[in-house]
C-alpha positions as CSV (number, residue, x, y, z in Angstrom):
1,X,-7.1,-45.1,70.6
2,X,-4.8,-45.1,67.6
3,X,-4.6,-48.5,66.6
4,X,-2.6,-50.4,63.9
5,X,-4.3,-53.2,62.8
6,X,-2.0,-56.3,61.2
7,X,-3.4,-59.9,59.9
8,X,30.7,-69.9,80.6
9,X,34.1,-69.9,82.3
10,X,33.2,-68.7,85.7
11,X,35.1,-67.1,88.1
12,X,34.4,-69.5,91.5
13,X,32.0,-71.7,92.4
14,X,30.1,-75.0,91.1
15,X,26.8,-75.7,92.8
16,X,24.1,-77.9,91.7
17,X,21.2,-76.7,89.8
18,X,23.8,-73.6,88.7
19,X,25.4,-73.5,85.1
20,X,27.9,-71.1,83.9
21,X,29.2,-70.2,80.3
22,X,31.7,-67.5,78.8
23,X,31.7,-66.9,75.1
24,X,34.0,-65.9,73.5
25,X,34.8,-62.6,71.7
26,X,35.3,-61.9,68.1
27,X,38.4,-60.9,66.8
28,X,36.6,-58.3,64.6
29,X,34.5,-55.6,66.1
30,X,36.2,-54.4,69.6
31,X,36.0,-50.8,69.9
32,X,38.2,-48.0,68.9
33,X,41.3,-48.1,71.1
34,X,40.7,-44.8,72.9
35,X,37.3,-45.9,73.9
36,X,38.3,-48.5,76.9
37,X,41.3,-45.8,78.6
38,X,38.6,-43.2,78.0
39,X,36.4,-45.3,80.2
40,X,38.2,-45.8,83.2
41,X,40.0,-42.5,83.6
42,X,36.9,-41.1,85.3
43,X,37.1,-42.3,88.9
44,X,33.8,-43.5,90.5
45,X,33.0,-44.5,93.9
46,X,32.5,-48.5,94.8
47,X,29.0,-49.6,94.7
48,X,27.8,-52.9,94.2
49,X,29.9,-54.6,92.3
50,X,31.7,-52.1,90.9
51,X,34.5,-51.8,89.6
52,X,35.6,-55.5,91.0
53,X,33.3,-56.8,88.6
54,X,35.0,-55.3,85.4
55,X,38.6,-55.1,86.8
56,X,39.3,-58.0,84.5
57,X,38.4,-58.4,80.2
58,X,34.7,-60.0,81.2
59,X,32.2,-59.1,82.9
60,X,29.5,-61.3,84.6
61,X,25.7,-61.6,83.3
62,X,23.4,-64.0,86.0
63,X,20.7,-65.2,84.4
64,X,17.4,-66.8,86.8
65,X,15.2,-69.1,85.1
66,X,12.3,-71.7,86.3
67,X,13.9,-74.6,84.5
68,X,11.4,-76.9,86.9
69,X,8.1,-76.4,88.5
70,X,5.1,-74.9,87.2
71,X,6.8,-72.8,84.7
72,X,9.8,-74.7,83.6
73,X,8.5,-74.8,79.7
74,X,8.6,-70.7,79.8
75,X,11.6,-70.9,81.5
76,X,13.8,-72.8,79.1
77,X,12.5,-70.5,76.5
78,X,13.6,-67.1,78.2
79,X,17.0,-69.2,79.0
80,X,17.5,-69.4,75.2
81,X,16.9,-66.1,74.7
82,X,19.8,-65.2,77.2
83,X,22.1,-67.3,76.0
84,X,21.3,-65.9,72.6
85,X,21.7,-62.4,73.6
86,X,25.2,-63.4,75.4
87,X,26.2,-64.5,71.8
88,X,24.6,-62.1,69.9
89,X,26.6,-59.4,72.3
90,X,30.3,-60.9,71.9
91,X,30.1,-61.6,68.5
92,X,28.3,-58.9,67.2
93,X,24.5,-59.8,64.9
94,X,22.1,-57.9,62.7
95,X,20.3,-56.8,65.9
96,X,23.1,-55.8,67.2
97,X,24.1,-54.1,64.2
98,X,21.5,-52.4,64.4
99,X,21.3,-50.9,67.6
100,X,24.7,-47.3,67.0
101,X,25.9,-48.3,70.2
102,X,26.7,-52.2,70.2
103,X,27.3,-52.2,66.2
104,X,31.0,-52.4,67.1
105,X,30.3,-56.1,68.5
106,X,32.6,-57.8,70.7
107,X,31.2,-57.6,74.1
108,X,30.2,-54.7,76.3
109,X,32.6,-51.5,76.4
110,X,35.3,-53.7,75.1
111,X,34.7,-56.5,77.7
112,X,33.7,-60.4,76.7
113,X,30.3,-60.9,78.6
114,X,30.4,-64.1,80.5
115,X,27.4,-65.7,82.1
116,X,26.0,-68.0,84.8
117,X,22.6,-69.8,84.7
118,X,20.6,-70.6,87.9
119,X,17.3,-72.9,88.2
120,X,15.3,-70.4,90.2
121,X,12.6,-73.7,90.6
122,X,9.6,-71.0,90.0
123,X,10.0,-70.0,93.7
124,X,11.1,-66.7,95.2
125,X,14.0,-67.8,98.0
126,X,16.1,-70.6,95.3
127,X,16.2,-67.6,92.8
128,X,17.4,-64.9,95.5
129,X,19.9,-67.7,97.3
130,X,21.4,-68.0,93.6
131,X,21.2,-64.8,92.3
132,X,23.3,-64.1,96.1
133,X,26.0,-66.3,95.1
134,X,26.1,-64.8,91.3
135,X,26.8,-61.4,92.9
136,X,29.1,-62.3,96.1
137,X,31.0,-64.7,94.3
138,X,31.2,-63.4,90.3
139,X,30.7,-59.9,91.0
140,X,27.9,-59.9,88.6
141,X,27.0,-56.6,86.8
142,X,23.4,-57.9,85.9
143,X,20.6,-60.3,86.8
144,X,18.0,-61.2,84.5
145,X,15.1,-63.7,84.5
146,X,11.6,-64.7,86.7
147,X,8.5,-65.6,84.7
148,X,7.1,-65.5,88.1
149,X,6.7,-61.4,89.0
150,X,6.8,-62.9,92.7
151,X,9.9,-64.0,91.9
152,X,11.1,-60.6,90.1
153,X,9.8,-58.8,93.0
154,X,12.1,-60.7,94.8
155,X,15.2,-60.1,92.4
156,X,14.3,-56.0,91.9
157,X,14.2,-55.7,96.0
158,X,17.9,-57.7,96.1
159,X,19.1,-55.5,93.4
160,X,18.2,-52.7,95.3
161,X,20.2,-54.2,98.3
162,X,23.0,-55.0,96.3
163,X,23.3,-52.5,94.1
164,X,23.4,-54.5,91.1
165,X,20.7,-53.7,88.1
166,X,18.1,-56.0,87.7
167,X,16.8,-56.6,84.0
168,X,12.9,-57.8,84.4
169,X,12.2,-59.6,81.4
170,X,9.0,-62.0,81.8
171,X,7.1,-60.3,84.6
172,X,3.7,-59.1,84.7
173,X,2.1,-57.8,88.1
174,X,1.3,-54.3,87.8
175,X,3.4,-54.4,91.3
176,X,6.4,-54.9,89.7
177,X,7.1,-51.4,88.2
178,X,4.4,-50.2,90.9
179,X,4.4,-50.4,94.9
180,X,7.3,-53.0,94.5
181,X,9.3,-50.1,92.3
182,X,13.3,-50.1,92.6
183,X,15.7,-47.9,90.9
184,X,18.2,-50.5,90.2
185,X,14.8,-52.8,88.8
186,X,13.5,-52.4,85.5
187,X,10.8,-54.0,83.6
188,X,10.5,-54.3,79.8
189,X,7.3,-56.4,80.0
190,X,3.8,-55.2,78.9
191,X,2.3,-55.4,82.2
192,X,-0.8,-56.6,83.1
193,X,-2.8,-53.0,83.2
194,X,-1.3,-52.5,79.3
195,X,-2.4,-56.2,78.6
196,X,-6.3,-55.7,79.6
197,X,-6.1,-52.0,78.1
198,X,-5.2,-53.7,74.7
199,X,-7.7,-57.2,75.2
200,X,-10.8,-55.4,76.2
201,X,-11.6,-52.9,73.3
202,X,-11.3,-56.3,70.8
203,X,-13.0,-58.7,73.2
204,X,-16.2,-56.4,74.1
205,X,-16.3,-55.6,70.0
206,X,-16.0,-59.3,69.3
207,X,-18.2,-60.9,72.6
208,X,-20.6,-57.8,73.3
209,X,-21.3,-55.6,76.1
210,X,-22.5,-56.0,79.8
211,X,-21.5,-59.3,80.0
212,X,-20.7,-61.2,83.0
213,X,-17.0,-62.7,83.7
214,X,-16.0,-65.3,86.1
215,X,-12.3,-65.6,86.8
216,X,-9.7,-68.4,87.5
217,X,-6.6,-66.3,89.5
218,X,-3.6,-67.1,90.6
219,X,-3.4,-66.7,94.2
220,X,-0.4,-64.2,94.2
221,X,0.9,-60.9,92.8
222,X,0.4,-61.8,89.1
223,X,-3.2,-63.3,89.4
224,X,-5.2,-60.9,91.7
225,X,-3.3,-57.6,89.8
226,X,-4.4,-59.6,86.2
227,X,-7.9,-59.5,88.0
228,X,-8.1,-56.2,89.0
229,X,-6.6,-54.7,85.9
230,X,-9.4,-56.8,83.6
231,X,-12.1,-55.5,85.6
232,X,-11.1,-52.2,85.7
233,X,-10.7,-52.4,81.4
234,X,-13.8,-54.4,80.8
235,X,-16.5,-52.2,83.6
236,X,-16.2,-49.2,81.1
237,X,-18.0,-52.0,78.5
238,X,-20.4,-52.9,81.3
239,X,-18.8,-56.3,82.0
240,X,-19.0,-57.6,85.7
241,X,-17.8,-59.8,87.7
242,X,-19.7,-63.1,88.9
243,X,-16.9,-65.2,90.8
244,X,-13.1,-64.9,91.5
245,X,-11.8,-68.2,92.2
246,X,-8.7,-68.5,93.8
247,X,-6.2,-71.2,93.6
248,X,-2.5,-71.9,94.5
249,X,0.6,-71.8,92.0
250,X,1.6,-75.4,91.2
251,X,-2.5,-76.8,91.5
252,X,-3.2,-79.8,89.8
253,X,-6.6,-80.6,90.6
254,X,-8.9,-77.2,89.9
255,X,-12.0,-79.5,90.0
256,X,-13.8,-77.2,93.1
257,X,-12.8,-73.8,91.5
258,X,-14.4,-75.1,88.1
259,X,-17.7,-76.4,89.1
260,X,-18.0,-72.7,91.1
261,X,-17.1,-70.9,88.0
262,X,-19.8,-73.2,85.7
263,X,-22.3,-72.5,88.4
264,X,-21.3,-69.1,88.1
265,X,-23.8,-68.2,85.6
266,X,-21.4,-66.1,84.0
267,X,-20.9,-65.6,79.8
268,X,-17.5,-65.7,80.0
269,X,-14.2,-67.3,81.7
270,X,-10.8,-65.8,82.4
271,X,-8.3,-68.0,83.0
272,X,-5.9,-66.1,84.0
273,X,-3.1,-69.3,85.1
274,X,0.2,-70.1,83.3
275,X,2.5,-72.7,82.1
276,X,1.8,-76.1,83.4
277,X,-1.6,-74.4,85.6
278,X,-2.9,-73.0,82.3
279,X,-1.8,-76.3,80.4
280,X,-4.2,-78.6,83.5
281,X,-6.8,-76.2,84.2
282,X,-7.7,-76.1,79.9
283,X,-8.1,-79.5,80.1
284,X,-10.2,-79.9,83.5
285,X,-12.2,-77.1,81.7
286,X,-12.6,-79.0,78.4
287,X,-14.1,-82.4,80.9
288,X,-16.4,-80.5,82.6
289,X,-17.5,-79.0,79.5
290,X,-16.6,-74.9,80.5
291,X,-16.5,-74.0,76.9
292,X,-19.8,-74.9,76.0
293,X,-21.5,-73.0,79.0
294,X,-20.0,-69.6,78.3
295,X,-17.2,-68.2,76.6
296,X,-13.5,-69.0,77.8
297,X,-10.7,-66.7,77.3
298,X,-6.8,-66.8,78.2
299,X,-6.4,-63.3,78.6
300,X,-2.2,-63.8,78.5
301,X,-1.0,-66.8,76.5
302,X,1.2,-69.0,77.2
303,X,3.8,-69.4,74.9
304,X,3.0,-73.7,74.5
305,X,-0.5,-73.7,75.4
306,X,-1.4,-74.1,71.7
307,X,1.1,-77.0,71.5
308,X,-0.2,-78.4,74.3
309,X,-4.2,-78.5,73.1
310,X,-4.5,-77.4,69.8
311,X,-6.9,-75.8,67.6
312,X,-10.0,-77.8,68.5
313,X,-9.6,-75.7,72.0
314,X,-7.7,-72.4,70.9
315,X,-9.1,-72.1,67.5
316,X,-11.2,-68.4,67.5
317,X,-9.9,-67.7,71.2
318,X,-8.3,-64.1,71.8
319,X,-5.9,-63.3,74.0
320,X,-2.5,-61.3,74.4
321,X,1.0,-61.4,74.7
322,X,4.7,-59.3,75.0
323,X,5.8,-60.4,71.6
324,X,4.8,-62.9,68.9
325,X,6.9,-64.4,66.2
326,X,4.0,-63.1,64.0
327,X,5.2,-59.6,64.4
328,X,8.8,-59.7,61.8
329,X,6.5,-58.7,58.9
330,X,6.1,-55.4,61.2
331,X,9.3,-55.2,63.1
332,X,12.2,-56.0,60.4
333,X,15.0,-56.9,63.3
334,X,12.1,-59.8,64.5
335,X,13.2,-61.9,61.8
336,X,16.6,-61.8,61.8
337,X,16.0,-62.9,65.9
338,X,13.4,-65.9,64.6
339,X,15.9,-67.3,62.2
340,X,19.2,-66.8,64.3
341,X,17.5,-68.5,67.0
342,X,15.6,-71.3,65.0
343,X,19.6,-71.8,63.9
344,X,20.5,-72.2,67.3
345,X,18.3,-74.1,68.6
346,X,16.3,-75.4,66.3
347,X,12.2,-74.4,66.9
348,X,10.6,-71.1,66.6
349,X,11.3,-68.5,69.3
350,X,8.8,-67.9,71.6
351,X,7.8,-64.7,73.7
352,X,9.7,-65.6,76.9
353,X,12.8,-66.2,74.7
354,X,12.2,-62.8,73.2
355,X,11.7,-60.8,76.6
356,X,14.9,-62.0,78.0
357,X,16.6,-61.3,74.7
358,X,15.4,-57.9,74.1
359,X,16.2,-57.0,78.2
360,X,19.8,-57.8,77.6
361,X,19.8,-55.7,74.4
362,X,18.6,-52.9,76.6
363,X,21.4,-52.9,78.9
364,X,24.1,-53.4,77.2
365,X,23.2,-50.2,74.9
366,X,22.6,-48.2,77.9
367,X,26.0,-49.4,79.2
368,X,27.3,-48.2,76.1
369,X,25.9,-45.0,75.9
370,X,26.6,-44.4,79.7
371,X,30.3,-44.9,79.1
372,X,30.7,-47.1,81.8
373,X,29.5,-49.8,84.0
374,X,29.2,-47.9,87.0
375,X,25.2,-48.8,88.2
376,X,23.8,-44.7,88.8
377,X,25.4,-43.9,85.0
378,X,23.5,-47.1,83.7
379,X,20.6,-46.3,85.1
380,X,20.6,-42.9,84.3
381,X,21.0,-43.9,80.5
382,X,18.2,-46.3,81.1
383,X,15.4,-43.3,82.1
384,X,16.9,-41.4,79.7
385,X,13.7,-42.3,77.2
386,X,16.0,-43.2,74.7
387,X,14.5,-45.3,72.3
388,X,16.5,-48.3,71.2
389,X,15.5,-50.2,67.6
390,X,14.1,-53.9,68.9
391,X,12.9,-57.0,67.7
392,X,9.7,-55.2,69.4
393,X,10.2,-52.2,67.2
394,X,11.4,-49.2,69.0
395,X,11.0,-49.3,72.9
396,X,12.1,-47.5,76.1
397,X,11.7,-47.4,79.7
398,X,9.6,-44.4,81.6
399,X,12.2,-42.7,83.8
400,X,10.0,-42.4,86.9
401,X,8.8,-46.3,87.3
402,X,10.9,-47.8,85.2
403,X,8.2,-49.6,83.1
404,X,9.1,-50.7,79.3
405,X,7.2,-48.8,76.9
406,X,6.5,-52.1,74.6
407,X,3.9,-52.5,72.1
408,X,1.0,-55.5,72.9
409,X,-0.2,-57.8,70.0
410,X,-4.0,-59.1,70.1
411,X,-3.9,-62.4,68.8
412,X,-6.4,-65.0,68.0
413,X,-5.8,-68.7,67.8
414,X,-5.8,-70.1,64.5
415,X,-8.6,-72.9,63.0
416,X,-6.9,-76.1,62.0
417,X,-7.5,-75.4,58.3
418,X,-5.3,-72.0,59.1
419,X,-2.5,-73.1,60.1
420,X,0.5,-73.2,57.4
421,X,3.1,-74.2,59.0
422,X,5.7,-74.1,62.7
423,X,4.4,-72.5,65.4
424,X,2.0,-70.3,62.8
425,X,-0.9,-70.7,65.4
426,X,-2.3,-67.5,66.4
427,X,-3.9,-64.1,63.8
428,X,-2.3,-61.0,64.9
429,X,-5.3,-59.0,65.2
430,X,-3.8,-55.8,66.7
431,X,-0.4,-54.5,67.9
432,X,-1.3,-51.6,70.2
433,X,1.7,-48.9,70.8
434,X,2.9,-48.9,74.3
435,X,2.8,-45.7,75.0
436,X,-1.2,-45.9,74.0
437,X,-1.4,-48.6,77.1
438,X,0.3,-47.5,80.1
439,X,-1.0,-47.2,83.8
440,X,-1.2,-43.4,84.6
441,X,1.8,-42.5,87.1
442,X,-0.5,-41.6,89.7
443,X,-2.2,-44.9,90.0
444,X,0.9,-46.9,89.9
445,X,2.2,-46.7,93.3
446,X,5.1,-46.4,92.6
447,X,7.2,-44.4,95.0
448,X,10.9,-44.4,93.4
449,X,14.1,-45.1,95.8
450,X,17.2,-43.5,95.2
451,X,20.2,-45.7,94.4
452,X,22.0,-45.3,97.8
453,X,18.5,-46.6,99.6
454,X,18.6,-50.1,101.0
């Protein structure tokens, strides 16, 4: 492998649990006067919710965030980034700037983006109900938002039905861009075959070889494809596995699935939970003394957990994740996104924030570049393979699964004597290229609808 190494206003209705936004547009910045006639003169069938969503000077963004359960903490990060991008869209930035087609500013093809927030309550049938009511009642152009990939499963598949794009930003089942593949879903997301691709070479260099694993999963999409894709990247280094424990979303007792893995006899622990399960299983670990029977490793960091125990757990642990702060001495337009957003909202961005901010990015440039908003175009523009500069440097999506080509930083957590300052608490050991890491198309599973499918 070639690796670089690196130390609003709405337009209806008000239900609870749903918030709405519009921001305004700059004054400076709208496109050239031709560009919007140009636009509309080509007549395009109705699909979706096209044209009634952009008959008027906005258009609608829906935006599907945990802001409670299990993964509320993530969730109110990637909200932030949305609400960010929304900004950062209308009123023109230096990412922006950055990107030839949204340099202009002031919204999308001329039109002010307005948005709506909805508490998806990290469950699969609130974040379908009000991503439903986004599109039937504000003809919305554009979902975005999960944490939970059962949850963007869920979205992708509605998009599909509807006809409206779906912008996957934290999401990281191998199912996602795989069996559960939709033409009107993309994902920008590492997913969790890129993630293990990137950990394993570092972790068997730093740990050794034939070594045996046990592992605490998730029991749904994200956990038992996490599982397969780490043994599948750690057998070539002669790893195995000695248990798979189990255990629901939401657990708060993981006493039974801990003493199984500590009698295990393994050398090393995945814990492969998030959020608030990642946060409660650490510490069950820490009282039943895991760490001091084998090795324990989060193979896909949280974006808090360090908050949440510190350095006396993290400090020398290795893991991954889609973005790190870490990275904007690599990736110039990172900083510019830290410091706009530490601005805003006063604390260091954090990878969720960055997902959903970067997936926004994505559309609106393919929007731009398509000409129009009519959903075939987009996507089209969107499997073109056209790379787009990023706080991630530059990514794209593969055309035939629709799976972000994003780079992966290996990280380590920092000692307490290494830590200089906010949020400075992991090493970047690694950032892997994308295209290095991705599944082969064969073994995705992907079997691509057209746009008119159901």
């Amino acid at each position: 492998m070639n690796r670089t190494g690196t130390s609003g206003a709405t337009r209806g209705f008000t239900r609870r649990g749903v918030l709405t936004t519009g921001i305004g547009v700059g004054a400076a910045g709208l496109l050239a006067p031709l560009a919007a006639p140009h636009v509309w003169a080509k007549s395009y069938p109705t699909m979706g919710t096209f044209p009634a969503g952009v008959q008027g000077k906005a258009v609608f963004a829906a935006g599907l965030f945990p802001l409670t359960g299990a993964y509320a903490s993530l969730g109110q990060d990637e909200k932030k980034g949305f609400e960010l991008a929304i900004e950062h869209l209308n009123k023109g930035s230096d990412v922006t700037a950055a990107v030839p087609s949204l340099k202009k500013g002031g919204g999308v093809l001329g039109k002010k983006l307005e948005s709506g927030i909805a508490d998806s309550q990290t469950h699969s049938n609130p974040a379908v109900q009000a991503a439903t009511r986004f599109i039937d009642t504000n003809n919305a152009m554009v979902m975005t938002g999960a944490i939970s990939s059962a949850i963007a499963v869920a979205l992708e598949e509605l998009g599909q039905r509807k006809k409206v794009i779906y912008m996957g930003d934290v999401t990281a089942s191998n199912a996602t861009t795989g069996k559960n593949c939709q033409r009107f879903g993309f994902r920008l997301m590492p997913d969790n075959y890129m993630f293990c691709q990137a950990l394993a070479p570092v972790l068997a260099k730093a740990l050794g070889h034939n070594l045996k694993a046990a592992y605490l999963v998730p029991d749904y999409t994200f956990g038992t494809s996490l599982y397969t894709s780490l043994t599948h990247a750690f057998a070539k280094y002669g790893w195995t596995s000695a248990t798979e424990q189990l255990a629901p979303l939401g657990s708060t007792d993981f006493t039974s699935y801990l003493l199984n893995i500590a009698n295990s006899g393994a050398d090393v622990m995945f814990n492969e939970t998030v959020g608030a399960d990642e946060v409660t299983s650490t510490k069950q670990a820490v009282q039943f003394g895991i760490m001091k029977k084998m090795k324990y490793v989060i193979p896909l960091l949280s974006p808090f957990i360090y908050k949440s125990m510190g350095p006396e757990v993290l400090g020398g642990m290795y893991g991954t994740m889609p973005w790190y702060w870490g990275m904007q001495e690599k990736f110039p337009l990172a900083k510019s996104f830290v410091a706009d957003f530490h601005k805003k909202f006063n604390y260091v961005p954090r990878f969720c924030a960055a997902q959903c901010y970067n997936s926004m990015i994505m559309w609106a440039d393919a929007v731009e570049r398509a000409g129009t908003f009519y959903p075939p175009e987009v996507i089209k523009a969107l499997e073109s393979g056209y790379k787009v500069d990023t706080i991630a440097g530059k990514v794209w999506f593969r055309a035939e699964d629709h799976q972000g080509v994003s780079p992966v930083p290996v990280v380590q957590g920092k000692t307490k004597t290494e830590i200089k300052g906010e949020a400075d608490n992991y090493k970047l050991i690694e950032v892997v290229s994308g295209e290095e890491l991705m599944e082969p198309l064969k073994d995705t599973g992907c079997h691509m609808p057209t746009t008119t499918a159901a």
